[in-house]
Every structure is written in structure tokens, then in C-alpha cells.
TIFI-143795 format. One record per residue (C-alpha): residue number from 1; x, y, z. Coordinates in steps of 0.02 Angstrom, whole numbers. Example, Ala and Ser with C-alpha at 12.3 -4.5 7.8 and 13.67 -1.06 7.14 Angstrom:
BEGIN
{num->1, px->615, py->-225, pz->390}
{num->2, px->684, py->-53, pz->357}
This chain:
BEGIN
{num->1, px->6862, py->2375, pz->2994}
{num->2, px->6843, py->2500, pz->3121}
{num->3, px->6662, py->2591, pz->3131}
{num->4, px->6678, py->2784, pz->3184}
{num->5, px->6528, py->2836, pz->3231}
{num->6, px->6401, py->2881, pz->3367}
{num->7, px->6365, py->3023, pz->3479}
{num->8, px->6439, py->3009, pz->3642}
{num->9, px->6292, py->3088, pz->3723}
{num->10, px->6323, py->3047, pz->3868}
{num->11, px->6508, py->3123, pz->3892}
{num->12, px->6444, py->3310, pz->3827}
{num->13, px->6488, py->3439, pz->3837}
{num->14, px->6672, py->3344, pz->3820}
{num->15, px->6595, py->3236, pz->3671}
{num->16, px->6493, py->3332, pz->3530}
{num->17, px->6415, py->3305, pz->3374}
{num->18, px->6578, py->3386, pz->3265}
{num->19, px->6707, py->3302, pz->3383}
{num->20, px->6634, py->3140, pz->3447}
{num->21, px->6714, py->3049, pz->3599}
{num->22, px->6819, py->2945, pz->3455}
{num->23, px->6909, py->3090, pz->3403}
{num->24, px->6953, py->3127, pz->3598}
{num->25, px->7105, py->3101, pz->3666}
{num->26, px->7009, py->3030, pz->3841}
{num->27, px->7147, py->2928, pz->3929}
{num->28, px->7269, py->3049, pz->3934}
{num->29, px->7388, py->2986, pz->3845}
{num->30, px->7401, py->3090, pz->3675}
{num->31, px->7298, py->2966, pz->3564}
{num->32, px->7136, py->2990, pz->3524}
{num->33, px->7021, py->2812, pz->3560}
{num->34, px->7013, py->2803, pz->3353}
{num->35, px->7208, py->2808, pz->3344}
{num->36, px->7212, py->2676, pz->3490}
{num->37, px->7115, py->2572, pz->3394}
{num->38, px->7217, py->2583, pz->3244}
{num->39, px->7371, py->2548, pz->3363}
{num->40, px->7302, py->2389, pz->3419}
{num->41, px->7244, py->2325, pz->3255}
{num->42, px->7402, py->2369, pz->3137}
{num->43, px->7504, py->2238, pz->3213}
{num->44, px->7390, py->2104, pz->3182}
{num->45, px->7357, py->2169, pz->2994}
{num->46, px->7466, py->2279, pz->2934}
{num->47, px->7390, py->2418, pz->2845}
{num->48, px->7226, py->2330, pz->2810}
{num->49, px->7128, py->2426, pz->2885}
{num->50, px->6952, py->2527, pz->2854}
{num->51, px->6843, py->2653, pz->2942}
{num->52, px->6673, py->2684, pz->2885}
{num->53, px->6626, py->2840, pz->2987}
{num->54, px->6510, py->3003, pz->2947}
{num->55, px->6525, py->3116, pz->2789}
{num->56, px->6551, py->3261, pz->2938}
{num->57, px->6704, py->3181, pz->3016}
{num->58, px->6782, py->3112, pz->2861}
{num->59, px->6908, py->3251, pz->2857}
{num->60, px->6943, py->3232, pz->3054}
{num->61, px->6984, py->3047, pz->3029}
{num->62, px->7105, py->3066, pz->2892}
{num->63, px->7212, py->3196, pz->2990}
{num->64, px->7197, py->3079, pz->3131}
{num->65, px->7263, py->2918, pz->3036}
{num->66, px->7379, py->2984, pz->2888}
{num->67, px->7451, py->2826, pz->2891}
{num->68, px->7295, py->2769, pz->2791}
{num->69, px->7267, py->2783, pz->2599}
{num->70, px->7102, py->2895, pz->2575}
{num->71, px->6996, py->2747, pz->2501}
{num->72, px->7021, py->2660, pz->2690}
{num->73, px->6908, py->2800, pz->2747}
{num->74, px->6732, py->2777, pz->2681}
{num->75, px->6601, py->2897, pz->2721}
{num->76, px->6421, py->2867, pz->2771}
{num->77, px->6308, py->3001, pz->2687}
{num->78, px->6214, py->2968, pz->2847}
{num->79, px->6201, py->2868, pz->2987}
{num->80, px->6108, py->2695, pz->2979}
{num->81, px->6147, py->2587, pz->3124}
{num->82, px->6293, py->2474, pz->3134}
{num->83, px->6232, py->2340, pz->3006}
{num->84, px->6250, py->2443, pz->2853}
{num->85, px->6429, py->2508, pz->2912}
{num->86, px->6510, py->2358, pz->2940}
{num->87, px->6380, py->2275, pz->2794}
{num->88, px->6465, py->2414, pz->2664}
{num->89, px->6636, py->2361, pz->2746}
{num->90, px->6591, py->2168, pz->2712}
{num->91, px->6531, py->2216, pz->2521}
{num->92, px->6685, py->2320, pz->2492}
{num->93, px->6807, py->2157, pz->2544}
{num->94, px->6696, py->2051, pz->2461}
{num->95, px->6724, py->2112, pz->2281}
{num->96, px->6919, py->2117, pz->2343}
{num->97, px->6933, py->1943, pz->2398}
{num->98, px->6789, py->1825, pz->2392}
{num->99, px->6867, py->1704, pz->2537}
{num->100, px->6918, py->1855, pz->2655}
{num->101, px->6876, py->1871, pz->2812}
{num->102, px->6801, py->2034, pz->2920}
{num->103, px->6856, py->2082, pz->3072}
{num->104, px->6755, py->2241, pz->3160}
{num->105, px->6805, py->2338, pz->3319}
{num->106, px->6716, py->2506, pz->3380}
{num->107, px->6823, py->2659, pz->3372}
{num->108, px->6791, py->2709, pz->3527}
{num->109, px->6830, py->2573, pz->3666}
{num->110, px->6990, py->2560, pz->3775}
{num->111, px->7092, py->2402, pz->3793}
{num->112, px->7220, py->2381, pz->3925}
{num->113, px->7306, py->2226, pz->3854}
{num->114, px->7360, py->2238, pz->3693}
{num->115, px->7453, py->2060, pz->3688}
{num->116, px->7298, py->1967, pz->3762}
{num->117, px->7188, py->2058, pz->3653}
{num->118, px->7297, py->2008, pz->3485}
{num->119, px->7267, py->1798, pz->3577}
{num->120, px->7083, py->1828, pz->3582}
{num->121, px->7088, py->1896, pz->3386}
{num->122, px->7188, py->1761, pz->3340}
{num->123, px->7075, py->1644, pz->3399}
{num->124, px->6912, py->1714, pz->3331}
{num->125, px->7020, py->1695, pz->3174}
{num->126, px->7033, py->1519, pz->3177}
{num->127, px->6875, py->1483, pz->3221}
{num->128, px->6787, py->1619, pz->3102}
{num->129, px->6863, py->1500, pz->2938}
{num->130, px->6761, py->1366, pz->2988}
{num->131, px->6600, py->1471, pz->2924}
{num->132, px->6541, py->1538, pz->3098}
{num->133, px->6500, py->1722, pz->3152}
{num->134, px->6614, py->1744, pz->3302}
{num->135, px->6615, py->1893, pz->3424}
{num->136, px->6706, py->1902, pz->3578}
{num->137, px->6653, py->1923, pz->3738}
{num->138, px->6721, py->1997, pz->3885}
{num->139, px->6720, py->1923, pz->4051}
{num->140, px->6648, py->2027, pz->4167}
{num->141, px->6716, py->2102, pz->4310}
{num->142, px->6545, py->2170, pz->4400}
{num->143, px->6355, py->2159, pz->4376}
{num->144, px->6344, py->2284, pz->4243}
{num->145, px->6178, py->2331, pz->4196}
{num->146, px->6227, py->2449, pz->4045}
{num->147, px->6291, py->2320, pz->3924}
{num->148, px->6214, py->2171, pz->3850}
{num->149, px->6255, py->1984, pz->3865}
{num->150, px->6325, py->1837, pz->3775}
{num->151, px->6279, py->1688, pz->3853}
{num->152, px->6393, py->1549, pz->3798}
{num->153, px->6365, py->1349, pz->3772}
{num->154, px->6476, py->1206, pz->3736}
{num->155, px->6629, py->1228, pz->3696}
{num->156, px->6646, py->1190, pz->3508}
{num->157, px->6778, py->1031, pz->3471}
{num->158, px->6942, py->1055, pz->3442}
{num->159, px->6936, py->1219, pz->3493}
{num->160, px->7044, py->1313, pz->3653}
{num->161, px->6889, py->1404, pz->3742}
{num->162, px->6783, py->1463, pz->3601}
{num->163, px->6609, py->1411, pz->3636}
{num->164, px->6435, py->1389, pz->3561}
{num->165, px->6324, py->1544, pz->3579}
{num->166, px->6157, py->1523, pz->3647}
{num->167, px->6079, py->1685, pz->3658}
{num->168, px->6123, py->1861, pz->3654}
{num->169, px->6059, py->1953, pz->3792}
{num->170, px->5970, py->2113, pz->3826}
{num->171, px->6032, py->2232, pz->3968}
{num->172, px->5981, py->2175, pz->4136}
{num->173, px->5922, py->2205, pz->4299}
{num->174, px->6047, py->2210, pz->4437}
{num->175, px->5993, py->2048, pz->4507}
{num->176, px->5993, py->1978, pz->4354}
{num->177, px->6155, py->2034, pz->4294}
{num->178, px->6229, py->1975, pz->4461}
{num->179, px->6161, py->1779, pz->4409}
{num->180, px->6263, py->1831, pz->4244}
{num->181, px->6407, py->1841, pz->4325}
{num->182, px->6392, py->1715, pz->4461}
{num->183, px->6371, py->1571, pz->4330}
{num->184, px->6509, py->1597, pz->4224}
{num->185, px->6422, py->1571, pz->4073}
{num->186, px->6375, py->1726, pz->4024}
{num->187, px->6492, py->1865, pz->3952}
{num->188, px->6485, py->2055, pz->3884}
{num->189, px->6429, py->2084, pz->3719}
{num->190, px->6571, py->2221, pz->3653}
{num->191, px->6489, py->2220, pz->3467}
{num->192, px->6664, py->2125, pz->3421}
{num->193, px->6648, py->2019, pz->3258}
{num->194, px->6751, py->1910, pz->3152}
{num->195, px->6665, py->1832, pz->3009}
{num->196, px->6703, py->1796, pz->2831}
{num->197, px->6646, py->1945, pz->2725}
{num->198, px->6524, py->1828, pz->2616}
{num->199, px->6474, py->1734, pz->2745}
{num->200, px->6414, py->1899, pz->2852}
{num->201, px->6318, py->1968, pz->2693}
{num->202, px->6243, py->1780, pz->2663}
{num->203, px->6165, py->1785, pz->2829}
{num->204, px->6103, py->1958, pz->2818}
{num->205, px->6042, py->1924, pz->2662}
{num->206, px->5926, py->1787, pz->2737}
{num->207, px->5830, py->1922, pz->2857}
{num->208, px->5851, py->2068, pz->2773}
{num->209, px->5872, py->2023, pz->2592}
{num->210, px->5838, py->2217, pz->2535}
{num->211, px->5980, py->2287, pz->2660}
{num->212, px->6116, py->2155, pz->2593}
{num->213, px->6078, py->2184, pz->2399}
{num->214, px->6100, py->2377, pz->2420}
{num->215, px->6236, py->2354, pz->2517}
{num->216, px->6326, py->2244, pz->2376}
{num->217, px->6283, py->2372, pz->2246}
{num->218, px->6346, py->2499, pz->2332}
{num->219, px->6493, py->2428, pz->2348}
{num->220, px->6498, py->2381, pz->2153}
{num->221, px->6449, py->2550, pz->2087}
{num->222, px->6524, py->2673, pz->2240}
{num->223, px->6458, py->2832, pz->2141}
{num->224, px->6261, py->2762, pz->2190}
{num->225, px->6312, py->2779, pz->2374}
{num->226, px->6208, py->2956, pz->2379}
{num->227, px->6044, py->2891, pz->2290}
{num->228, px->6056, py->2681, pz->2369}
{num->229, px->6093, py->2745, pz->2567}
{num->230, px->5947, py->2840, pz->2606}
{num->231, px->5844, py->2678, pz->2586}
{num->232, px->5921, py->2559, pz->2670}
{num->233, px->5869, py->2481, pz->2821}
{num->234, px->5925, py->2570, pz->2997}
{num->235, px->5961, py->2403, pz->3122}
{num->236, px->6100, py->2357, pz->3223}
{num->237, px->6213, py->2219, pz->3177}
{num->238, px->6136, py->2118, pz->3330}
{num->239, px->5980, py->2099, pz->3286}
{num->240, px->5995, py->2107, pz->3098}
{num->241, px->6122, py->1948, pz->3079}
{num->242, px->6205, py->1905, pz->3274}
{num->243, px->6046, py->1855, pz->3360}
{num->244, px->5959, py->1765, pz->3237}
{num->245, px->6116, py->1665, pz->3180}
{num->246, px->6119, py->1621, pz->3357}
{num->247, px->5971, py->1552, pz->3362}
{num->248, px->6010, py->1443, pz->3228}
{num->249, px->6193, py->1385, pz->3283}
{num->250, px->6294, py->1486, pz->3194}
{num->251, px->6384, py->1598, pz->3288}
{num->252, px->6547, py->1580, pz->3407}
{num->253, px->6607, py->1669, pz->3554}
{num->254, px->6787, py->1694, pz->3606}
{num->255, px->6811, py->1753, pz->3781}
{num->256, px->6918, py->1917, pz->3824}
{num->257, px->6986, py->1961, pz->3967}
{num->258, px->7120, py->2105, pz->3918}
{num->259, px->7018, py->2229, pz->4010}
{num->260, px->6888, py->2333, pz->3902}
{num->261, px->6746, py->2490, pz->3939}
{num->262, px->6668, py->2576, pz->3822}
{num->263, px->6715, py->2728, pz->3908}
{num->264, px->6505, py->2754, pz->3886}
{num->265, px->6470, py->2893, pz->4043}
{num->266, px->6580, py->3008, pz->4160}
{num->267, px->6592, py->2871, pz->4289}
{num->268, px->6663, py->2744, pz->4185}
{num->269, px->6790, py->2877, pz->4109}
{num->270, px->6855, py->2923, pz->4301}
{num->271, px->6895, py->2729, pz->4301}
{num->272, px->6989, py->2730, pz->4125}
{num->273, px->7076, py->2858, pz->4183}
{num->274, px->7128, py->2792, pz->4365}
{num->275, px->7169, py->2631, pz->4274}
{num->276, px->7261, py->2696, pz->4118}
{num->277, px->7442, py->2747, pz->4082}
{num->278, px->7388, py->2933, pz->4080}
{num->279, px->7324, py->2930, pz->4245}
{num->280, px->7337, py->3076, pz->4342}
{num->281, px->7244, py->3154, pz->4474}
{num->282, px->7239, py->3236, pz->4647}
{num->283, px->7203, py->3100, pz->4789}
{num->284, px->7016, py->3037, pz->4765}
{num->285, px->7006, py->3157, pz->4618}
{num->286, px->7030, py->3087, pz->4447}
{num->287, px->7081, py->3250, pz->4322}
{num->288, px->7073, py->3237, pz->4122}
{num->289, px->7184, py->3386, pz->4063}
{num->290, px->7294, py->3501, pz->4150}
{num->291, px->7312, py->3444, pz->4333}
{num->292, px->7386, py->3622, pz->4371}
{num->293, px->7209, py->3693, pz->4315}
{num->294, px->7141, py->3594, pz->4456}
{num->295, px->7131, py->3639, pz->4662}
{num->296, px->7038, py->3489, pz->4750}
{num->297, px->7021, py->3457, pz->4949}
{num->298, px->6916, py->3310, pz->5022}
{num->299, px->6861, py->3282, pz->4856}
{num->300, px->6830, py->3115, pz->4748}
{num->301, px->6782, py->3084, pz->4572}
{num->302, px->6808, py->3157, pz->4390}
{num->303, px->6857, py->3350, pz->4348}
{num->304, px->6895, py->3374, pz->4153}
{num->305, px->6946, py->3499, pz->4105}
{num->306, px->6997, py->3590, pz->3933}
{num->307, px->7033, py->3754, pz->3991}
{num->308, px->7161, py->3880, pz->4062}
{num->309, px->7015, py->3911, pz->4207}
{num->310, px->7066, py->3860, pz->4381}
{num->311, px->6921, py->3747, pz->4440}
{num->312, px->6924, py->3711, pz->4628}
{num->313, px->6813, py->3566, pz->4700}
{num->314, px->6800, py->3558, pz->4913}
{num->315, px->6719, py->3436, pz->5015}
{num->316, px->6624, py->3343, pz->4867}
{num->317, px->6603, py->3152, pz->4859}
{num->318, px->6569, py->3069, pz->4726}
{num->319, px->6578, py->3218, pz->4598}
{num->320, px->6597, py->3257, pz->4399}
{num->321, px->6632, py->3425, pz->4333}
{num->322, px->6668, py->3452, pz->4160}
{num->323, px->6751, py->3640, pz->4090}
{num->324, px->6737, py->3681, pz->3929}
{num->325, px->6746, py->3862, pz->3866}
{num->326, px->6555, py->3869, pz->3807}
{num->327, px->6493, py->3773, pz->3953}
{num->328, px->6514, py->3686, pz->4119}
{num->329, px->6439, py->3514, pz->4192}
{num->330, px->6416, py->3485, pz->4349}
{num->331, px->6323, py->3318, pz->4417}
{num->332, px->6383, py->3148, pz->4514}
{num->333, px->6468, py->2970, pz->4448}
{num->334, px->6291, py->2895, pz->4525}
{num->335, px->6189, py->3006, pz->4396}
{num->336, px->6310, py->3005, pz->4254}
{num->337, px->6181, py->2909, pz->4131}
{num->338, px->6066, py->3040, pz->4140}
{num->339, px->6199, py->3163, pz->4059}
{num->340, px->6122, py->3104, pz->3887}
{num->341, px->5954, py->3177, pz->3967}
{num->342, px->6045, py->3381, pz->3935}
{num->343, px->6079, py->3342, pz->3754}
{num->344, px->5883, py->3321, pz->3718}
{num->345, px->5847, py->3483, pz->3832}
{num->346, px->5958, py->3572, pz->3722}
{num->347, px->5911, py->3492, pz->3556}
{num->348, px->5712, py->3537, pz->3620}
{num->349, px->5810, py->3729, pz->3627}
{num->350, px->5871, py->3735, pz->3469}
{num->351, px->6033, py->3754, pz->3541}
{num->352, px->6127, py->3683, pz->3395}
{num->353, px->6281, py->3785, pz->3437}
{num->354, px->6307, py->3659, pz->3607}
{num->355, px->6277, py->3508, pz->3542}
């Protein structure tokens, strides 16, 4: 199952609430991230796949994926957190198939390597039947201090490199996050999971016994979806079922390394995009659009833009500008976090019409 959702704060005014950065063709290549997704996962299932996304971008995801019968494309009457989206995905498959297992992969990640991404699968797979919650991890490449950690034990008999998990970790300090990656033990938590549908909803069901019972009726009575969702419980899948299984053994990890971001802030897109297939650019400067829009000298970093208008960039380091018709970003890789900072000014302004 693929869950479709989230803001993309952080990549406005590219990303915004009616076309989220899953709907965005970001790599250049002609694909939204959504349809990448999809690309990747067809040839390890065939057509059995679902997206749980928003009621507002029901429609949107349809046109993008018309392979897909309509009843693979659930809508959320609103948005609860990852738990009850891939929860409603594990109560759907459940009444389909009582011994079927769950796989669930964000909409809006980029992969570089299909093949050893399809290995890593395969092996969560394998170990998954056994019982266990498995997610992979990536390796990391660098100290990153914007995702959280997986950090892994022994690794579990019989098995090629799948390991114990010991304990998901929160985002860390620099120095801390540099000891992550200096030990080798410790890997990125991507919000990847294989799992058997039951077993998922078991072990919610043993923290949050309320969230797993509405969850199963709305997936026995669909038409209750309106009046049952309000009411349920608003928690990530993390702390809701990963952590606490950890804690008591039952979770896997399978590393990755097929190269992964989650393409979260401007400076992380400028290296998707220097990386990618669709990568184009003028020297230093990374462009997302039409390169012909663009006039750069002794310049590095990211201009996007989704215009006709010429934008011209001189003697800037380190710089992001974004074009839009409506409106225009301007900041540095260094400060691209605080991007998500605008959205709230404008939200404060009422300025519904930007966001």
C-alpha cells in the first residue's frame, strides 16, 4: 500500500495543499514521485496495489494511476497520522485474505535503484512470514540530523542481514548522529514496513485497542467511514505499533542501500536532482523546469522554476529560488528547513489562496 499524503511544507510554494509534492513531477523526469512509486512496486506485485490518500486529492490520484481499479484508491475523510492509513489498508487486506501480508511505502520518496530495492523487499518478505514487523532501513551516507534512527541488533538466524531491532530512534544531534554512523549499527528509519496484515492490527490492537477495532469496522462496513474516522486516534505508525513492538522483540530490520531521500527541503531536492536521470542544470546551478528560462553566472544551488519568466541568478552561493506565477522564494540550501516557517506566516494571514 502506498500512503499519499502530507503537506510538503517545506518545498512551497512548489508543494501546496491541492497539489502536494507527491503529485510533483520533482526529478525531472515526467513522473510524478506517486507514479514512481507505483513503477517500483508493480513489478514486485502486479497490480496489487492501494493508496489511501485525502478525500481532496482522490480525483488527482486516479488520473495519475489509471492503471488502478477505483476501489485501489481509498480516501481519508481526513487526515489522522500514518497509523490509521496504513491500519485501514491492513483491515481492508485482512477481510481479503486472512494470511496476507502488508507491504507500505510513502508516495513521496525517490529511489535510485530499483533492482536493489526489489532484493531488500524480497527479503523483508521472507522474514515478515515468520510473524515479525519488519521495516527497512537505509544505510546512511552522512550524519543526518532530519531523520530518525533504527538501531539494529543481532542478526536473526538463518537470515542474510536482517537483524534484531533494538530501538527506534529520535532525530539527533549532529554529534550524535555522527556516532550513528560511525558504528554501523544504526540505520535510517524510511517509515518502510512489511508485516502480515493481522499481525500489524494484533499489535496495534494491544496499545491502542480503540484505534484497531474502528479501523476493522471500517473496513467491514465502508459506508461508516464518515461517522467511525473522526474518532479515531491521530498517531504515527512509530509510536503506535513500531516502537513498542521493538521493545518487546518483535520487529526486524532489513538494510537498504539503493539510495533513498525523502526529497523533505530545497536542499535535498538540488541533490535529487544532480543525482537523478533528469538532471539538468547550468554549472553549480541545479534547475527544475525549463533550463532555457534560466541565466546563471558564478552561481550554485537550486532555481525551479514553473514559468515562462526568465530568472537570472549572479554571483550567489549557495542559493534557492523558486518561480511560480503567484509567488517567488528566495532563501539558501543552509536555511531550507525553515521554508515550513512561511506556510504558518501565511496561514496566521489567512492567505488560503497561497497555501
Amino acid at each position: 500500500m502506498v500512503p499519499a499524503g502530507g503537506a510538503g511544507t517545506r518545498l512551497w510554494p512548489l508543494s501546496r495543499a491541492a497539489l502536494p509534492k507527491f503529485l510533483l513531477d520533482l526529478t525531472g523526469t515526467g513522473r510524478s514521485l506517486l507514479q514512481q512509486t507505483v513503477d517500483r512496486l508493480v513489478p514486485l506485485v502486479d497490480d496489487r496495489v492501494l493508496v489511501v490518500t485525502g478525500a481532496a486529492h482522490r480525483d488527482a490520484v486516479v488520473r495519475q494511476l489509471p492503471q488502478l481499479p477505483g476501489a485501489r484508491v481509498v480516501a481519508e475523510p481526513a487526515p489522522r497520522d500514518s497509523m490509521a492509513a496504513i491500519g485501514l489498508a491492513a483491515a481492508m487486506l485482512e477481510r481479503e485474505d486472512t494470511g496476507a501480508l502488508l507491504a507500505s511505502f510513502a508516495a513521496d520518496h525517490v529511489i535510485t535503484d530499483a533492482t536493489a530495492f526489489a532484493a531488500s523487499v524480497e527479503e523483508a518478505v521472507e522474514v515478515a512470514r515468520s510473524g515479525l514487523l519488519v521495516t527497512i532501513g537505509i544505510e546512511p551516507t552522512h550524519p543526518a540530523t532530519g531523520f530518525g534512527y533504527i538501531r539494529c541488533g543481532d542478526v536473526i538466524e538463518g537470515r542474510r542481514s536482517a537483524c534484531h531491532v533494538e530501538e527506534f530512534v529520535e532525530k539527533p544531534d549532529v554529534e550524535r548522529a555522527r556516532e550513528y554512523v560511525a558504528d554501523g549499527r544504526h540505520r535510517w528509519n524510511a517509515g518502510m514496513f512489511v508485516v502480515g496484515a493481522g499481525v500489524l492490527l494484533d499489535l496495534l490492537a494491544e496499545h491502542h485497542p480503540d484505534l484497531a477495532a474502528g479501523l476493522r469496522d471500517v473496513a467491514a462496513h465502508p459506508e461508516r467511514i464518515d461517522d467511525v474516522w473522526p474518532g479515531l486516534e491521530r498517531i504515527a505508525i512509530d509510536h503506535a505499533v513500531a516502537e513498542p513492538a521493538a521493545r518487546a522483540g518483535r520487529v526486524a530490520v532489513v538494510p537498504g542501500s539503493f539510495g533513498w531521500d525523502d526529497v523533505g527541503d530545497f536542499a535535498s531536492l538540488e541533490e535529487v536532482l544532480r543525482a537523478g536521470p533528469g538532471a539538468g542544470g547550468q554549472g553549480a546551478l541545479a534547475v527544475l523546469g525549463d533550463a532555457d528560462t534560466v541565466l546563471s553566472t558564478d552561481s550554485s544551488g537550486l532555481v525551479a522554476t514553473a514559468g515562462d519568466r526568465m530568472v537570472a541568478v549572479v554571483g550567489v552561493d549557495d542559493v534557492v529560488v523558486v518561480d511560480t506565477p503567484d509567488a517567488v522564494l528566495v532563501t539558501t540550501r543552509s536555511r531550507a528547513q525553515e521554508v515550513k516557517a512561511l506556510v504558518e506566516q501565511l496561514r496566521r494571514r489567512g492567505r488560503a489562496d497561497l497555501l
